[in-house]
C-alpha positions in Angstrom: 30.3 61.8 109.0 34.0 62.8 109.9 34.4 62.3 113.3 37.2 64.5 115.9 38.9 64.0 118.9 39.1 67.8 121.2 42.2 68.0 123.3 42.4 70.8 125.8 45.5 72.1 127.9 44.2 75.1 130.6 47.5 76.8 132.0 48.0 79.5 134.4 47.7 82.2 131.5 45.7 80.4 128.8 43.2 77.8 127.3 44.3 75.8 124.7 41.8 73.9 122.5 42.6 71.8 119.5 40.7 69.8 116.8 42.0 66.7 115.9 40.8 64.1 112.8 40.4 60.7 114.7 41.0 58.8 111.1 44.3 60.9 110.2 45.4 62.4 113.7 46.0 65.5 111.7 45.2 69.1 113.4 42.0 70.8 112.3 41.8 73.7 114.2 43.2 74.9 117.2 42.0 78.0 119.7 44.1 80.0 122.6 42.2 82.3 125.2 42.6 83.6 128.4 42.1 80.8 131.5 39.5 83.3 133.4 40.8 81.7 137.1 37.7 83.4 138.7 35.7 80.9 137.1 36.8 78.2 134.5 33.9 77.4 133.0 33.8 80.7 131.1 37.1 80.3 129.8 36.7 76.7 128.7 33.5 77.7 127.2 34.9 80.9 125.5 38.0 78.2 124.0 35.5 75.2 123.1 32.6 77.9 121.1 35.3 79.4 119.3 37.1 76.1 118.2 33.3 74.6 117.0 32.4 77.8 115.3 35.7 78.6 113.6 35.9 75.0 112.5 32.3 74.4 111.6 31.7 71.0 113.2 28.8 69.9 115.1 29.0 68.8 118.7 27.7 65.0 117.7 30.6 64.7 115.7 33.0 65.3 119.0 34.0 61.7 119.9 35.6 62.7 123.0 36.9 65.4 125.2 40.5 65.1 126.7 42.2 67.0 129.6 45.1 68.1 130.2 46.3 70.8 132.8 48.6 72.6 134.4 46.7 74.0 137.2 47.4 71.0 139.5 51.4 71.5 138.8 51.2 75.1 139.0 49.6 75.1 142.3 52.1 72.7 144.2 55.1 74.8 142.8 53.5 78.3 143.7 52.6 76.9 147.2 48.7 77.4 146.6 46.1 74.5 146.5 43.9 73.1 149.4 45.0 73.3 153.1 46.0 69.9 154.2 46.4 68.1 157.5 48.1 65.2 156.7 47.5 62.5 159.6 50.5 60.0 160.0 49.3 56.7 162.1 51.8 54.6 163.9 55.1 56.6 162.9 57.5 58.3 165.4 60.5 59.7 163.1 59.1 63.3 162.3 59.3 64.4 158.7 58.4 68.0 156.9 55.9 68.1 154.2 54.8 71.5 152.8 51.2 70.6 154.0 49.0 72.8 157.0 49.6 70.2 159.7 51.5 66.8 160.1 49.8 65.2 163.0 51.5 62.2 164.2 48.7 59.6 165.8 49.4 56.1 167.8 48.9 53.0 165.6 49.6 51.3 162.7 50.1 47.9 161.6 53.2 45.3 161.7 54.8 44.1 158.4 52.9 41.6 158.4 49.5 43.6 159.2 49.0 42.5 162.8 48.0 45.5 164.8 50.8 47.2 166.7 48.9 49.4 168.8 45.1 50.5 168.7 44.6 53.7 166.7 44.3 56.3 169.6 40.4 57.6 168.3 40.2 60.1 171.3 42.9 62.0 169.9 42.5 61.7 166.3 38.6 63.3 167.1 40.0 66.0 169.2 42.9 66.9 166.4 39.9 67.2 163.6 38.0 68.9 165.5 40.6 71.9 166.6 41.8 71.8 162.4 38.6 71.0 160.6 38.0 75.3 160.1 41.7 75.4 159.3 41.9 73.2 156.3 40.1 72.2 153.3 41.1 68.3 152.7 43.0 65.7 154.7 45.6 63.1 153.7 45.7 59.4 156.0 48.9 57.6 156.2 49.2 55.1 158.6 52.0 52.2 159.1 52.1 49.4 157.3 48.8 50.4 155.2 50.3 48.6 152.0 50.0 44.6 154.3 46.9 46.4 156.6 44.8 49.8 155.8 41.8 49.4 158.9 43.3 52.0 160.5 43.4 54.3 157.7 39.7 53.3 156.7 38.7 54.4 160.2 40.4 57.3 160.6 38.8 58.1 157.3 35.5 57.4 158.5 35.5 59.1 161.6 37.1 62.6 159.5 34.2 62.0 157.6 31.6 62.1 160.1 33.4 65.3 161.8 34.2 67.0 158.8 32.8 66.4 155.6 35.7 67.2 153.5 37.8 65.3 151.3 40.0 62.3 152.8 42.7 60.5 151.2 44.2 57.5 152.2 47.7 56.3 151.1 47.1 52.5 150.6 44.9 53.9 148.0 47.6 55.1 145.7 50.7 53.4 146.8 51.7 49.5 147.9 56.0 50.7 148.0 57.9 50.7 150.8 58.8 54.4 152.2 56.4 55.8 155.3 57.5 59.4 153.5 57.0 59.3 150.1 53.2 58.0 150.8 52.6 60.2 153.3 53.8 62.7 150.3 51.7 60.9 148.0 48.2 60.9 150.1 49.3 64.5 151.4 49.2 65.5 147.5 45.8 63.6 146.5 44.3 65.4 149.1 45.3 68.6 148.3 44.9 68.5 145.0 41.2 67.2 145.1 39.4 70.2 145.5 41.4 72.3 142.7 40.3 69.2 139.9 37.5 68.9 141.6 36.5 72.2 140.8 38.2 72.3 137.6 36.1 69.1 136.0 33.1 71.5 137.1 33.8 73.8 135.4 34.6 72.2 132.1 31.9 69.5 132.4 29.4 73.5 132.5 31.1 74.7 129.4 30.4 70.9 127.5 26.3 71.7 128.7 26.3 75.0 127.5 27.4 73.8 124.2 25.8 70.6 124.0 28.7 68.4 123.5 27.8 65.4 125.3 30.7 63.2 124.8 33.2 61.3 127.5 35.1 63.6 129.2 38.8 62.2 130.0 41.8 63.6 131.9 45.7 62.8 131.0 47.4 61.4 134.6 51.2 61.9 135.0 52.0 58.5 132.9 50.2 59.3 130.0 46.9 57.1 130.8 43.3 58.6 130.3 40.9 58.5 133.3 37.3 59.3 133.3 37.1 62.4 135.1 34.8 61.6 138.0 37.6 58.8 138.4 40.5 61.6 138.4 39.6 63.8 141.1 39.3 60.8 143.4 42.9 60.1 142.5 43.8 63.8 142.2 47.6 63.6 142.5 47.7 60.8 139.8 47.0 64.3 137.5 49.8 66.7 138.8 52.4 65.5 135.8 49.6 65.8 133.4 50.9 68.8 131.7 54.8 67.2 131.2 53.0 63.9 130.0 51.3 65.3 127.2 54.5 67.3 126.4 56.8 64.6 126.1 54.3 62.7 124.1 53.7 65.0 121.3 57.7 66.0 121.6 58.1 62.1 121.0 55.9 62.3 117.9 58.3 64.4 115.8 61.6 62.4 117.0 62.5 58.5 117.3 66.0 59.8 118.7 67.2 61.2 122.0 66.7 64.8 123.3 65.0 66.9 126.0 61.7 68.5 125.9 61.4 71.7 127.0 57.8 73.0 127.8 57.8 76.7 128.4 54.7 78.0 130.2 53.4 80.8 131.7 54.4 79.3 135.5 56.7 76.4 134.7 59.1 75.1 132.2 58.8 71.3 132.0 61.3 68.8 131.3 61.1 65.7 130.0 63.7 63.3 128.4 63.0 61.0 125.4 65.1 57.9 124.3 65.0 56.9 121.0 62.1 58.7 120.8 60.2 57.7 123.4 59.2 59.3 126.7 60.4 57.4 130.0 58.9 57.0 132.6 60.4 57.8 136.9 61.5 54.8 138.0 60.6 55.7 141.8 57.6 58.1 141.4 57.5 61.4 140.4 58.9 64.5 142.2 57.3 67.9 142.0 59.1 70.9 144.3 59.3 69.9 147.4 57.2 66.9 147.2 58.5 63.3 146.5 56.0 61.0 146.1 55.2 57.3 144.7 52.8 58.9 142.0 53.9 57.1 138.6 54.8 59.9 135.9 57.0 60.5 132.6 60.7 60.8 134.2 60.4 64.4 134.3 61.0 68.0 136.5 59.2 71.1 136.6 60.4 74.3 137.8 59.1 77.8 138.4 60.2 79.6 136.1 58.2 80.7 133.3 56.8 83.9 130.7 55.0 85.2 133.4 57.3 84.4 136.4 57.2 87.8 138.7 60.2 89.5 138.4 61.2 91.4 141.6 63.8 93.9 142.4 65.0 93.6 145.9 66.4 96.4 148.2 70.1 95.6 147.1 68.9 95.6 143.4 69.5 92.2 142.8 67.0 90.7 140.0 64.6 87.6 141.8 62.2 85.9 138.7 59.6 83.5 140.1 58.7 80.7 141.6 55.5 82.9 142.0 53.2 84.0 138.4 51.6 86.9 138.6 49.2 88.6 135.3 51.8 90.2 132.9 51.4 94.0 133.1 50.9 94.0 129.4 47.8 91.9 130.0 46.5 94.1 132.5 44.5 97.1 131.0 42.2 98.5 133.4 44.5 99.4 136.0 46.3 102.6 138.1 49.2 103.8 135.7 52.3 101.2 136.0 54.9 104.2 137.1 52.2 105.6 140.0 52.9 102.1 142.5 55.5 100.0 140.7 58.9 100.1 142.4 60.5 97.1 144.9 60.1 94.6 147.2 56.3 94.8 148.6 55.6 97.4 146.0 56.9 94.9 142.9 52.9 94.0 142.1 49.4 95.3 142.8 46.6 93.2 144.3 43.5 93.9 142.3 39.6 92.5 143.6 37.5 90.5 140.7 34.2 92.9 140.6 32.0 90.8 143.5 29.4 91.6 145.3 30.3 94.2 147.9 28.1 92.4 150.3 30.0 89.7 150.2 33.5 91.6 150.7 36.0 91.9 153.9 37.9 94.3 155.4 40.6 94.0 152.9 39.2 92.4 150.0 37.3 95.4 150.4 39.9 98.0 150.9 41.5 96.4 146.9 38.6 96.5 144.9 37.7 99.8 146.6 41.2 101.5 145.4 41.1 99.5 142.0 44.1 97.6 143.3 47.2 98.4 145.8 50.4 96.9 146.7 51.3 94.8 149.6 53.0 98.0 151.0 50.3 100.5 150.7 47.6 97.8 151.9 49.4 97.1 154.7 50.4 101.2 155.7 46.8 102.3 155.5 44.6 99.5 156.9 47.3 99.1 159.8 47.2 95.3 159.2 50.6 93.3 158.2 52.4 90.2 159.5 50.6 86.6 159.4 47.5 88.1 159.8 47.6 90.3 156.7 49.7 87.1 155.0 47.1 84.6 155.5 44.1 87.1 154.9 46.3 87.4 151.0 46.8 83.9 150.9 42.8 83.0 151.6 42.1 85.8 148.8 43.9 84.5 146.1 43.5 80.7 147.2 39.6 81.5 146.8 40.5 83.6 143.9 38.6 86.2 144.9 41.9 88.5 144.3 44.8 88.4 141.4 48.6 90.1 141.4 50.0 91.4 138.4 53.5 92.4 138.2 56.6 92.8 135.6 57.3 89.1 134.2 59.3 88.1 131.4 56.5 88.6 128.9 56.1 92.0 129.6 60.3 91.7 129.3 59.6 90.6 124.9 56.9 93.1 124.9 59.5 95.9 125.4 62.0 94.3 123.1 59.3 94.0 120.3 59.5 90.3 120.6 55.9 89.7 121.1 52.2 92.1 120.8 49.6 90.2 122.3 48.7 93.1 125.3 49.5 96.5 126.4 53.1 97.2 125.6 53.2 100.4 127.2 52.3 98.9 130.2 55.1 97.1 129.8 57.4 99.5 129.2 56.3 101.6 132.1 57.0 98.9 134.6 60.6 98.5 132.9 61.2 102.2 133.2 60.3 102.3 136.3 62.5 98.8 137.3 65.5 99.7 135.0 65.5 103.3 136.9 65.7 101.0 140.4 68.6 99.0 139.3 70.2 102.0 137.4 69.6 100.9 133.9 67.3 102.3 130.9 64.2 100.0 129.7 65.9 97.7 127.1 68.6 97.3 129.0 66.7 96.2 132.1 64.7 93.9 129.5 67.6 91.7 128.3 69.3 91.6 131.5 65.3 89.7 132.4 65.2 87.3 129.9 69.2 86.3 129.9 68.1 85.5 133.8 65.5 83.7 132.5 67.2 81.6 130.3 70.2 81.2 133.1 67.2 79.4 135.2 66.0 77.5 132.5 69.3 76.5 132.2 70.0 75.6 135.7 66.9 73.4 135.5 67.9 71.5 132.7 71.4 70.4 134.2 70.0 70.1 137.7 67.8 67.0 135.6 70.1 65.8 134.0 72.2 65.2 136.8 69.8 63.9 138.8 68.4 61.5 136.3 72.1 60.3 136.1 73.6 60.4 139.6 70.0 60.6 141.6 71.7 64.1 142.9 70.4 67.4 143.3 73.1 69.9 142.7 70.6 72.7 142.6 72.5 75.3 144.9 75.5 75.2 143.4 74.1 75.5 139.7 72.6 78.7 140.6 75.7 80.1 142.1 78.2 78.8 139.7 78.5 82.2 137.6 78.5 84.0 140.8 81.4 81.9 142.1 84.6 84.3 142.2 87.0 81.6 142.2 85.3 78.8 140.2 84.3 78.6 136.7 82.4 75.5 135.0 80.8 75.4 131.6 78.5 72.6 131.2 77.5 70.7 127.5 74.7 68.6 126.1 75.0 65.8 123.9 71.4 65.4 123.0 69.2 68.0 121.4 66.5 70.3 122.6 62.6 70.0 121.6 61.1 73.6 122.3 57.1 73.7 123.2 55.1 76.4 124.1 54.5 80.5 122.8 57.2 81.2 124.4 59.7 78.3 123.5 61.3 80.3 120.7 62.1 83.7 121.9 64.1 81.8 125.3 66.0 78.5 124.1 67.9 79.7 121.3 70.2 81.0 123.7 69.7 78.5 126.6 70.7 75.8 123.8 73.7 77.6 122.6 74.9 78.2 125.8 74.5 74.5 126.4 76.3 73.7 122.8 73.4 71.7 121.7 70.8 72.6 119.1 67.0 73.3 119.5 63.9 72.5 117.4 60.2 73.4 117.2 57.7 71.5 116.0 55.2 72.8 114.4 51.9 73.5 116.5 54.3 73.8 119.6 52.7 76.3 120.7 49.9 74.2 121.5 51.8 71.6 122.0 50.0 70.2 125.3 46.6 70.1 124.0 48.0 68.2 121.5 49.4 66.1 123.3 45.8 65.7 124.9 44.7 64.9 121.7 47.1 62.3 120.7 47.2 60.5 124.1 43.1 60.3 123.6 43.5 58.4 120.2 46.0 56.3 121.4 43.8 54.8 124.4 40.6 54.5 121.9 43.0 52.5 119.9 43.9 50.6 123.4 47.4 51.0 122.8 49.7 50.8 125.7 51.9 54.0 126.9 54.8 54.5 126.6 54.8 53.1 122.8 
């Protein structure tokens, strides 16, 4: 009996699923759906049923289930995730971490782990206690936890027994040098530990509902399997997951040098190969605004991506992303586009997932009441705004109990007949309506969206580059440099492009020859990560190493 290997990719827009023979690696079958963010499970199961039924296998003759996903990425570059208080034991040089709280506590340790000072308890008990309804996971990093963690392993035993959410401590993931970049590291564990822990949930429900009762595993950031109870103990470990199974099935179609370029519906991921082979950070991998000690392909991730929200602002200046929103073309049951779409606040509608009313708030209410509103109107007619309003949005969506949809570069190839898979006169409503803001008609509007697209695609790839070279990030100036009304600079590449993802095709043609470089897809790119998945799942049941 023939036996397969299912590798699944979940990204902010959809579910990948392939089939994979484990004797030929060769690609079977493979399945795209909609991630349903409400709940996974139905999504996953939707994506796995279809892939069995189309390809007529039976679930004993799944060997085993590999992860990958973007969610983890996606939600540290949007900002989203779990509320962390990030506790920092025996440090006095203040540092910013995009995290709820950094609480700095007496302690820590010596370098070589004699006890500096006694962890202050008293206040570490009152601090949990005035956060604990505040956050929803906490982070430990205490001095000199690489020679001596007891303070961390008390501090996480007292959180436990005040709050019984989840703790991370640094010494856990990280025995480097570099009181910020663990802090960054245990801070990022933490918060990403709820959204896997829910995630492995909800995949491990579809595998019941189908019977498939194979090992589950999850990519980390440098290319290893885990089993999955394992990876949402070491959460962060998973946040380069995506990239990692990009460069690897990008390396499987080269042995030379070139950049892979992973185009998603939140990010574009970038990752460089050298004679074929994927690299790996040498000092941890750095995602947004967090740098951290987590070991990962040598890669960057920005937000930009197919369905990056594409704002006009009062001075009618275009803004695309960091923030995704649902393309309008993918949104069908909702007011007409031209009736709310317009700038600023009104630039996307909040709509309510159909919930028990019971259950609803003031303005949860209020959305699913109207079948969706903008920021602007919620906030004129309920008389709420400012952080309150802010933080009531952010709980909404963080709980994904609301979603935005807005005009995103998708919808953008919808109007240009690039792409059919929605409404397309959705889309052209909200470019009608856009283009009439900035003073232009729908096409128009629509190619000025993706050539700005493909200008911060651009950006991103040089801003790599020259980091990966000189360690600096020149990220400012990059985005400015067209703008500049004195300066002009033209940058090249030497090595060529490997484009992955649905919509790789339509965006790096020109991003390559503006770069004087060529670009290739392979086939299957568009699944591309689940392959990856697949691939990386073989290789560890063969117990080869990674990188090859």
């Amino acid at each position: 009996m023939k036996k397969y290997i299912i590798g699944i990719d979940t990204g902010g827009t959809y579910t990948d699923a392939v089939l994979v023979n484990t004797e030929t690696a060769e690609l079977v079958r493979s399945v795209k759906r909609p991630t349903t963010h409400r709940q996974l499970s139905i999504g996953t199961a939707d994506t796995l049923r279809s892939l069995l039924e189309e390809s007529g296998i039976q679930p004993e003759q799944v060997d085993s289930l590999v992860i990958s996903s973007t969610l983890a990425t996606n939600s540290i570059v949007e900002n989203k995730g779990a509320r962390v208080a990030l506790l920092v034991i025996g440090y006095v040089r203040h540092f910013k971490l995009p995290v709820k709280a950094v609480v700095y506590i007496k302690g820590g340790h010596t370098i070589i782990g004699e006890e500096e000072q006694p962890l202050d308890l008293e206040y570490l008990v009152e601090i949990v206690s005035n956060l604990k309804n505040e956050v929803d996971a906490y982070g430990v990093c205490s001095a000199m936890s690489i020679k001596n963690p007891a303070h961390e392993l008390v501090a996480e035993k007292a959180i436990s027994m005040l709050d019984p959410k989840p703790v991370f401590c640094s010494h856990r993931a990280s025995s480097a040098a570099g009181m910020k970049e663990r802090a960054a590291t245990a801070g990022l564990h933490a918060k990403l530990m709820p959204i896997m822990d829910q995630y492995i949930n909800g995949v491990k429900q579809a595998m019941d509902e189908l019977e498939l009762t194979c090992p589950m595993l999850v990519v980390g950031g440098n290319g290893t399997t885990t089993e999955a109870r394992k990876a949402v103990l070491h959460a962060g470990s998973t946040v380069a997951s995506g990239p990692a199974c990009t460069a690897h099935f990008g390396s499987s179609y080269t042995t030379a040098d070139g950049l892979v370029i992973d185009i998603g519906g939140t990010t574009t991921d970038i990752a460089m190969l050298q004679e074929g082979k994927p690299l790996l950070a040498q000092e941890g991998c750095r995602i947004g605004l967090w740098h951290t000690h987590v070991e990962a392909v040598d890669m960057v991730t920005g937000g930009i991506g197919g369905d990056s929200h594409t704002v006009v602002t009062a001075d009618n200046k275009l803004q695309i992303g960091p923030a995704r929103v649902v393309p309008l073309a993918m949104c069908s049951d909702i007011p007409p586009v031209a009736d709310w779409l317009g700038a600023n606040e009104e630039s996307k509608l909040l709509v309510g997932y159909l919930t028990d009313s019971s259950e609803q708030q003031d303005v949860e209410s209020f959305i699913c009441r109207h079948n969706g509103v903008t920021p602007a109107r919620l906030r004129k007619e309920t008389g709420i705004g400012g952080v309150t309003l802010e933080k009531e949005l952010e709980r909404l969506t963080r709980e994904q109990r609301i979603y935005e949809c807005g005009f995103t570069p998708t919808d953008a190839l919808h109007v240009l007949g690039k792409i059919n898979i929605g409404t397309s006169k959705n889309s052209r409503a909200g470019a009608t309506r856009l283009g009439a803001l900035a003073g232009m008609d729908a096409e128009s509007f629509s190619r000025k969206v993706l050539k700005q697209t493909e200008e911060q695609i651009e950006t991103l790839i040089l801003d790599y580059v020259i980091q990966h070279y000189w360690g600096n990030s020149l990220t400012g100036f990059l985005s400015e440099r067209n703008a500049h009304p004195v300066l002009g600079l033209n940058f090249s590449l030497k090595i060529p492009l490997i484009g992955i993802g649905a919509a790789a095709p339509f965006l790096l043609e020109g991003v390559a020859q503006r770069l004087g470089t060529s670009v290739s897809f392979p086939p299957n790119g568009e699944v591309g990560n689940a392959m990856g998945a697949a691939l990386l799942g073989l290789r560890a049941s063969h117990k080869e190493s990674y990188p090859p």
